[in-house]
C-alpha positions in Angstrom: -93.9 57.9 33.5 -94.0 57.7 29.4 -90.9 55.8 29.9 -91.8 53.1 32.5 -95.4 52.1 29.9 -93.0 51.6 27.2 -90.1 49.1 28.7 -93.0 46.7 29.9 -93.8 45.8 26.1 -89.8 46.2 25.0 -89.0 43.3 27.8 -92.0 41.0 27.1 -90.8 41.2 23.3 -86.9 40.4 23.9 -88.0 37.7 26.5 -90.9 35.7 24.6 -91.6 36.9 21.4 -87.8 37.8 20.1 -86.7 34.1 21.1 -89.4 32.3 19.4 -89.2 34.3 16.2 -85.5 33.5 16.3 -86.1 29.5 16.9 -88.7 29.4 13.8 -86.9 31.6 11.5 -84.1 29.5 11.8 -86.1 26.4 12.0 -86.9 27.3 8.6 -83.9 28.0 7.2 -82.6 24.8 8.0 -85.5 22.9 6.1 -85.2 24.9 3.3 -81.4 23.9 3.2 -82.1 20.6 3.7 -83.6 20.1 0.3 -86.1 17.4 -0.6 -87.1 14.4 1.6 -87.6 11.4 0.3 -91.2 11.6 0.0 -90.8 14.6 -2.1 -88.2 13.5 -4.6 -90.6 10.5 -4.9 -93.6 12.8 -5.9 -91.4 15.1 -8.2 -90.0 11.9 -10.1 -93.6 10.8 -9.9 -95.2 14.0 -11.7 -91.8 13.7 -14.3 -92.9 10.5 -15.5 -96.9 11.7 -15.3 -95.7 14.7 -17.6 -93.4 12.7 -19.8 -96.3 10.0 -20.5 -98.8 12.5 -21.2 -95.9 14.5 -23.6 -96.3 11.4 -25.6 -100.2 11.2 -25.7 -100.2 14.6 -26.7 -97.8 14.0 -29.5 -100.0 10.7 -30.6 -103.4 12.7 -30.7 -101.4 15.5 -32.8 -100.5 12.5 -35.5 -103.7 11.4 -35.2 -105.5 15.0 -35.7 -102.5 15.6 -38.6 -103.9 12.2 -40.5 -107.4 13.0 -40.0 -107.9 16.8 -40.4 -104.8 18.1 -41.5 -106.2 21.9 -41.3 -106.8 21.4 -37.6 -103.8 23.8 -36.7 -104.7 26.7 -38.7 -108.1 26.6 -37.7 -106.8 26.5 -33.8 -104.6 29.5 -34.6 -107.1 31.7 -36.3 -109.4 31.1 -33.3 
């Protein structure tokens, strides 16, 4: 009897749930593999240039800050 209430649940899982776990690990799998799509290497170059410019505006405010108030970094690393 304790038998028979278990291998109801142990059939519906190998017949549905087993197989569709399966499909959408490997689903995944395969994407990861894939690498990026065009879309995303677009963004990433996007956000390279995005970081690059705004390296550069950082480095101009710095010369700027250096000219102007040249004790600006040791009173930034006391704080």
């Amino acid at each position: 009897m304790d038998m028979d209430l278990l291998i109801a649940p142990i059939i519906i899982f190998m017949v549905v749930v087993a197989p569709i776990w399966l499909v959408l690990h490997y689903r995944s799998k395969r994407q990861v593999s894939q690498g990026l799509t065009e879309e995303e290497f677009n963004q990433l170059n996007g956000l390279i240039a995005k970081a690059e410019k705004m390296s550069g505006r950082i480095e101009t405010l710095e010369a700027i800050l250096d000219t102007e108030s040249p004790e600006w970094r040791a009173k930034h690393e006391l704080s």
